[in-house]
Backbone as CSV, one residue per row, in Angstrom:
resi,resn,N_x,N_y,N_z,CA_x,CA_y,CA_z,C_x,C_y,C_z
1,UNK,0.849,-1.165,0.000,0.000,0.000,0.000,0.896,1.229,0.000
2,UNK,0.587,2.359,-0.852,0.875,3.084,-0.645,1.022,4.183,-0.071
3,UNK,2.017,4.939,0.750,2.097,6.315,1.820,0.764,6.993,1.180
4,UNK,0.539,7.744,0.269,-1.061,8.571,-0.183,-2.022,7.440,0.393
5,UNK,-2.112,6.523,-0.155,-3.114,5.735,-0.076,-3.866,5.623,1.837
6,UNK,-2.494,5.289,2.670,-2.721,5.204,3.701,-2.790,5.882,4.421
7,UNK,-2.196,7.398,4.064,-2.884,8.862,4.530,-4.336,9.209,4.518
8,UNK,-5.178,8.769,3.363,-6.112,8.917,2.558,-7.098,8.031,3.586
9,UNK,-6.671,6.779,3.737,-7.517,5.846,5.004,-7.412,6.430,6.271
10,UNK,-6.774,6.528,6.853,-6.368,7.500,7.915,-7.507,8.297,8.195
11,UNK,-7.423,9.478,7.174,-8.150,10.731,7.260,-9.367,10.713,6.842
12,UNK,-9.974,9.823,6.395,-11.423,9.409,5.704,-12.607,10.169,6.863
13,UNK,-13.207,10.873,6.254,-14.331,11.340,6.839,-15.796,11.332,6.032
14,UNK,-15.845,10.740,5.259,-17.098,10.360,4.655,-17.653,8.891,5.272
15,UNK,-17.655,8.410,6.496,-18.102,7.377,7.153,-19.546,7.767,6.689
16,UNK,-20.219,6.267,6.652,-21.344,6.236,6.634,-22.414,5.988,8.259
17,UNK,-22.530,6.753,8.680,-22.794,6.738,10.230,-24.545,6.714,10.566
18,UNK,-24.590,6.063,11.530,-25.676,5.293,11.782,-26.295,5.841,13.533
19,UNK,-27.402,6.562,13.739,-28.153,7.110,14.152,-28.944,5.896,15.271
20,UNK,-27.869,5.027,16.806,-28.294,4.175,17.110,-29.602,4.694,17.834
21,UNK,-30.004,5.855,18.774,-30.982,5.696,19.396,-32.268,5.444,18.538
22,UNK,-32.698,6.107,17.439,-33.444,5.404,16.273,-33.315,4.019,16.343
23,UNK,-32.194,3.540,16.298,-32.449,2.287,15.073,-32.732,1.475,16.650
24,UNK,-32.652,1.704,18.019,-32.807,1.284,19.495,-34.666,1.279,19.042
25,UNK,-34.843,2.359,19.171,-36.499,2.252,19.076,-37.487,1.384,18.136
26,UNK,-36.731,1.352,16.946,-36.913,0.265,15.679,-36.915,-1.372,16.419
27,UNK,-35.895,-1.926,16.888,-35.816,-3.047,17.568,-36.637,-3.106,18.873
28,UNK,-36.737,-1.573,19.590,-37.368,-2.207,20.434,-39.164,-2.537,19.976
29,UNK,-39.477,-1.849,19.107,-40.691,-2.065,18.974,-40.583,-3.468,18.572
30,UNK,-40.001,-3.978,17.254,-40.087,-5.070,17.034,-39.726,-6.118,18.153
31,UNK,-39.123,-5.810,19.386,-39.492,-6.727,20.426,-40.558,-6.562,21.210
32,UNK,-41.226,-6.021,21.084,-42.559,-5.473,22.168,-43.762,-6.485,21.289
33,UNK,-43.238,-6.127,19.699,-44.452,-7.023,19.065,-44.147,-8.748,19.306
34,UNK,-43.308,-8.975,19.631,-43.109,-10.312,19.900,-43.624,-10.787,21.009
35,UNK,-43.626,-9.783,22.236,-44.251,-10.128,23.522,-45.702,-10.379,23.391
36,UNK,-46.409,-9.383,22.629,-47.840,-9.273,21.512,-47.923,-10.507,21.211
37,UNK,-47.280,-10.894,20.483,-47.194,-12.568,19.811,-47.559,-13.967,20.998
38,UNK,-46.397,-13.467,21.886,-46.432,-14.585,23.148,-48.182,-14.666,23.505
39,UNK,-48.328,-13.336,23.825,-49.278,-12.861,24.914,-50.758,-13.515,24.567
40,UNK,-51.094,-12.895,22.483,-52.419,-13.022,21.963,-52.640,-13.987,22.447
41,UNK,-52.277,-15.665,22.303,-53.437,-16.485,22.106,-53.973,-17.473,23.362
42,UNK,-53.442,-16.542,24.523,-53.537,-17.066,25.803,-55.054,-15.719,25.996
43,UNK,-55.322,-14.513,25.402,-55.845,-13.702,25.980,-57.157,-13.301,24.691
44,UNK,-57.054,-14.222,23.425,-57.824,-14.638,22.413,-57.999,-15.902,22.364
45,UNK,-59.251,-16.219,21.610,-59.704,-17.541,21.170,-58.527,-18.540,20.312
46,UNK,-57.781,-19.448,21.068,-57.074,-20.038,19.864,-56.853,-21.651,20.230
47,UNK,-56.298,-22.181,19.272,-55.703,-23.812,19.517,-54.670,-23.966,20.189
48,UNK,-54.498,-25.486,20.457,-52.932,-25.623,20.861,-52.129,-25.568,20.098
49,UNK,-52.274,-25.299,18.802,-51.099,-25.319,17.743,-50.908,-24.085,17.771
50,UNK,-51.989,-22.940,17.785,-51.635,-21.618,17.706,-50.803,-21.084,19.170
51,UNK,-51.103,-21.761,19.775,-50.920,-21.017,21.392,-48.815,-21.610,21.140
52,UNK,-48.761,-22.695,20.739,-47.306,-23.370,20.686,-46.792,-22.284,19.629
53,UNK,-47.072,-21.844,18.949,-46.841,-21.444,17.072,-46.477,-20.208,17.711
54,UNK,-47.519,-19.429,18.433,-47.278,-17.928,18.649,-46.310,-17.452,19.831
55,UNK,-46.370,-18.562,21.089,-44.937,-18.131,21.901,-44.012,-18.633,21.437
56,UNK,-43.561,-19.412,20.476,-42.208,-19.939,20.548,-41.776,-18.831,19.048
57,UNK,-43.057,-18.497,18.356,-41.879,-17.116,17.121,-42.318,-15.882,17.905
58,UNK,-42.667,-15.647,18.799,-43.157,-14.525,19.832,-41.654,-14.393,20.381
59,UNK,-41.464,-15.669,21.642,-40.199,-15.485,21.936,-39.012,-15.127,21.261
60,UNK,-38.809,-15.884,20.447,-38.117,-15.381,19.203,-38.116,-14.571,18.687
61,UNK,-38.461,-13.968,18.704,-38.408,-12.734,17.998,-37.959,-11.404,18.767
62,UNK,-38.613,-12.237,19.992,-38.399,-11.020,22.030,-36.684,-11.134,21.870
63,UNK,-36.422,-11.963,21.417,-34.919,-12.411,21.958,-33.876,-11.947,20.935
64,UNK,-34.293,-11.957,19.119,-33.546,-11.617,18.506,-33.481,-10.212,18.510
65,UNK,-34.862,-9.547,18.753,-34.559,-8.363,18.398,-34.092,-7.308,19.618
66,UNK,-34.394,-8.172,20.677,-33.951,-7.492,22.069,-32.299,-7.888,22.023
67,UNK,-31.423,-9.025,21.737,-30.396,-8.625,21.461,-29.776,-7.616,20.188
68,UNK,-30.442,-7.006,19.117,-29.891,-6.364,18.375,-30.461,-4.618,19.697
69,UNK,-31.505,-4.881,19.818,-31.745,-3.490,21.217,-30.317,-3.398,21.772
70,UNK,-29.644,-4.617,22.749,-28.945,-4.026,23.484,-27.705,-3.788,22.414
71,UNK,-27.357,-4.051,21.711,-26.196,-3.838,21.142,-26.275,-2.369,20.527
72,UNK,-27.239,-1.420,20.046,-27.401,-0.392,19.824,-27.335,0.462,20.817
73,UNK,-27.652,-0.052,22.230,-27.533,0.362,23.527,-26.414,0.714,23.901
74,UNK,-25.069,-0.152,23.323,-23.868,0.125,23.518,-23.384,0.340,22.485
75,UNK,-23.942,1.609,21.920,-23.426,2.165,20.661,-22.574,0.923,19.632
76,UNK,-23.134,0.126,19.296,-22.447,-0.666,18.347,-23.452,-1.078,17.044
77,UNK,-23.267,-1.219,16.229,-24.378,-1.412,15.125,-25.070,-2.949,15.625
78,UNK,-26.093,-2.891,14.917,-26.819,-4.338,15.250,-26.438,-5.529,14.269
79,UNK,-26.695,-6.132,14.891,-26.073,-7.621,13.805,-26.913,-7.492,12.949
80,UNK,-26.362,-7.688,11.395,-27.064,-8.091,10.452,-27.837,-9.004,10.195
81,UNK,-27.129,-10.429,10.548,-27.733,-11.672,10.671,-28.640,-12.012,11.400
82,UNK,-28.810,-11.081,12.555,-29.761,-11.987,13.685,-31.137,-10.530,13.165
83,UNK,-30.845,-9.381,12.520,-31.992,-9.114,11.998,-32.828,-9.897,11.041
84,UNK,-31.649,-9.975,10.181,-32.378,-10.857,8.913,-33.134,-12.451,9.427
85,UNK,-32.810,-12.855,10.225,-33.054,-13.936,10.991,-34.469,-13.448,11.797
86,UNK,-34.968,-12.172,12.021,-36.045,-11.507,12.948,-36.895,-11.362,11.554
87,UNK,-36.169,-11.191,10.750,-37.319,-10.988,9.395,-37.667,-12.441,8.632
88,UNK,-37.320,-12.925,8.970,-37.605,-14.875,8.845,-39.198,-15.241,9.564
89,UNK,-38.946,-14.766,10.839,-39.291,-14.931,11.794,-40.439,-14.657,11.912
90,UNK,-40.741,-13.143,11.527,-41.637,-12.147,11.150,-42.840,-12.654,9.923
91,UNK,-41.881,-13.378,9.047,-42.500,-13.799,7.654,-43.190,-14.956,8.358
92,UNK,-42.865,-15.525,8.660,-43.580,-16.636,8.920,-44.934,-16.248,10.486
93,UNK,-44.684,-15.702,11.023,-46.094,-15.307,11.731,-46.616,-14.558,10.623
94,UNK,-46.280,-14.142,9.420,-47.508,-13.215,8.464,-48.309,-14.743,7.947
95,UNK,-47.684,-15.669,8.093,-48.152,-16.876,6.862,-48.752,-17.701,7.803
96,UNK,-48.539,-18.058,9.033,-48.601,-19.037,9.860,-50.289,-19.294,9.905
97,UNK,-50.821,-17.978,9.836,-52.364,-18.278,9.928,-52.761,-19.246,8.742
98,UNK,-51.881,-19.075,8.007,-52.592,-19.703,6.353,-53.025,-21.403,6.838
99,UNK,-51.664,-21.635,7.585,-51.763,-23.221,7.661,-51.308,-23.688,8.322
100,UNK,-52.168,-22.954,9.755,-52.402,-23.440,11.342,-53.390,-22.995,11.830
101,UNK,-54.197,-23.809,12.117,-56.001,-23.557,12.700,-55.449,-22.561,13.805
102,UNK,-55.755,-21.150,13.722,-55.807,-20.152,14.981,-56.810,-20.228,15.616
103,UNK,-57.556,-20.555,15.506,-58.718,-20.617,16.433,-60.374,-19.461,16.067
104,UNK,-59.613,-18.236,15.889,-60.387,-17.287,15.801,-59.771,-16.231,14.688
105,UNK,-60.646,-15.383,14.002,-60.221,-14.648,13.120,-59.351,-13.527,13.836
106,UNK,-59.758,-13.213,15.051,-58.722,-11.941,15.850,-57.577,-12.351,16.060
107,UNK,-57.213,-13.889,16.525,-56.015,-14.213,16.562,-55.100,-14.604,15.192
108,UNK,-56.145,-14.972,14.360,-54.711,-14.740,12.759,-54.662,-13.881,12.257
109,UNK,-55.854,-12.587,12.826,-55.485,-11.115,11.803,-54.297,-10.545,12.793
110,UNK,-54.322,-10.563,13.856,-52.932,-10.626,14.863,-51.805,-10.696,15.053
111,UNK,-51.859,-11.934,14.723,-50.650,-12.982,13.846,-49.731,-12.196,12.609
112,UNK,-50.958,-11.966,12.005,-50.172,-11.928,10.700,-49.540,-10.045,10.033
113,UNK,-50.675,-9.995,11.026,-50.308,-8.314,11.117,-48.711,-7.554,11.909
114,UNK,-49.006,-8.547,12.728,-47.992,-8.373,14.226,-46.533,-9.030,12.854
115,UNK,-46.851,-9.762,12.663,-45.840,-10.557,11.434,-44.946,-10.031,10.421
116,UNK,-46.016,-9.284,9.530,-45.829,-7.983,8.915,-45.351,-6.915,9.243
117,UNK,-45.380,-6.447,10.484,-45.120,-5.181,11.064,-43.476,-5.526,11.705
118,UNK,-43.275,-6.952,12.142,-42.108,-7.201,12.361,-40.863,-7.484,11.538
119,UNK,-41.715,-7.973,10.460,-40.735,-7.836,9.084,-40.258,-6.780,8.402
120,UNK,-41.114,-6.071,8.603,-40.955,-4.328,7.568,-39.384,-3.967,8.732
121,UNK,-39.754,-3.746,10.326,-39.108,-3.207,11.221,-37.683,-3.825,11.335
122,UNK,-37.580,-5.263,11.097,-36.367,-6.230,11.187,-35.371,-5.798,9.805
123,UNK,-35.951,-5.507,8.922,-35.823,-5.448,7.452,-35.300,-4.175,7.282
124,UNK,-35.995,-3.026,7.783,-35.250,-1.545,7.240,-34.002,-1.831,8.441
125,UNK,-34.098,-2.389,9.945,-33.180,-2.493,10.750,-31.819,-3.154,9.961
126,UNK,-31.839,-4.349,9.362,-30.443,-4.880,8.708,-29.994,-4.130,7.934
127,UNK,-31.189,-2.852,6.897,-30.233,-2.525,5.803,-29.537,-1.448,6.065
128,UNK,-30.019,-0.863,7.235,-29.550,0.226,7.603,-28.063,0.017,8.474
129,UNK,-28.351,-0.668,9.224,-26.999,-1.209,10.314,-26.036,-1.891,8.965
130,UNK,-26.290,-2.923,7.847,-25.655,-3.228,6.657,-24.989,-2.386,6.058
131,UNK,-25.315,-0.936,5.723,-25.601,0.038,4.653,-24.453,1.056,6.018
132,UNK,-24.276,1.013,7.134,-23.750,1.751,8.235,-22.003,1.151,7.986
133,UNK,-21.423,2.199,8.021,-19.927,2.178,8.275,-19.633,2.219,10.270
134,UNK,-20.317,2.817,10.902,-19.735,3.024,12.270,-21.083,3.870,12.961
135,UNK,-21.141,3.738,14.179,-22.316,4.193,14.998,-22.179,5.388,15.124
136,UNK,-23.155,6.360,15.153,-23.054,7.882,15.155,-22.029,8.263,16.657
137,UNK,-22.619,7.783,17.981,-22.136,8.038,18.647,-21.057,6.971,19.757
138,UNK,-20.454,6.989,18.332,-19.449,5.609,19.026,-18.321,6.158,19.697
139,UNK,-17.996,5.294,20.846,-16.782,6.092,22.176,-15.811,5.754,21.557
140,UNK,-14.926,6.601,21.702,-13.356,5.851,21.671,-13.065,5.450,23.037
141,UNK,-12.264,4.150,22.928,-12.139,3.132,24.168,-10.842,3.714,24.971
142,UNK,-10.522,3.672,26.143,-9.244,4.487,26.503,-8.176,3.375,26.538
């Protein structure tokens, strides 16, 4: 490498910087809707397949996106993977009503809404933390 070249890295100030308390509120909602998820089909009409179906991608979802929460918490970008993994997650509570007896129409419009809303949120979350060079307000370590 060359002396310019590595001056040039050095001094770089066009970082692409990333705005964590936002992208904190983004995850946390998408974990709040997961608790939503756990919660519906104990407090709506549903089956045992729905009641199994909705806490275990409920939890899941509490867990992926509450660890990308704390990591924004400590000014660090959020994992890519475990978003994209929350938008998996998400997709499949939009579909799950299709072909798993919910019990009641409130609990798969629920489902699938809560589903949707977690995918959109998981989804702008990866591309943005993806699309991020370094956290807006990242410490230097002493």
């Amino acid at each position: 490498m060359s002396d310019a070249s590595e001056t040039e890295r050095r001094t770089r100030t066009d970082y692409n910087s990333l705005n964590t308390d936002v992208m904190q509120w983004v995850s946390a909602l998408a974990a709040l809707l997961g608790l939503y998820l756990v919660a519906s089909p104990f407090l709506l009409e549903s089956t045992d397949a729905a009641v199994w179906n909705d806490t275990l991608v409920g939890t899941a979802i509490f867990l992926t996106a509450g660890y990308n929460f704390y990591r924004l918490s400590k000014d660090r970008l959020a994992s890519v993977g475990v978003a994209s993994l929350t938008v998996l997650l998400g997709l499949w509570a939009l579909v799950s009503p299709s072909f798993i007896d919910m019990g009641g129409n409130a609990l798969a419009t629920g489902t699938a809404i809560s589903g949707l809303l977690v995918a959109a949120l998981a989804a702008y979350n990866a591309y943005a933390n993806n699309k991020a060079d370094t956290p807006e307000r990242a410490r230097t370590r002493a």
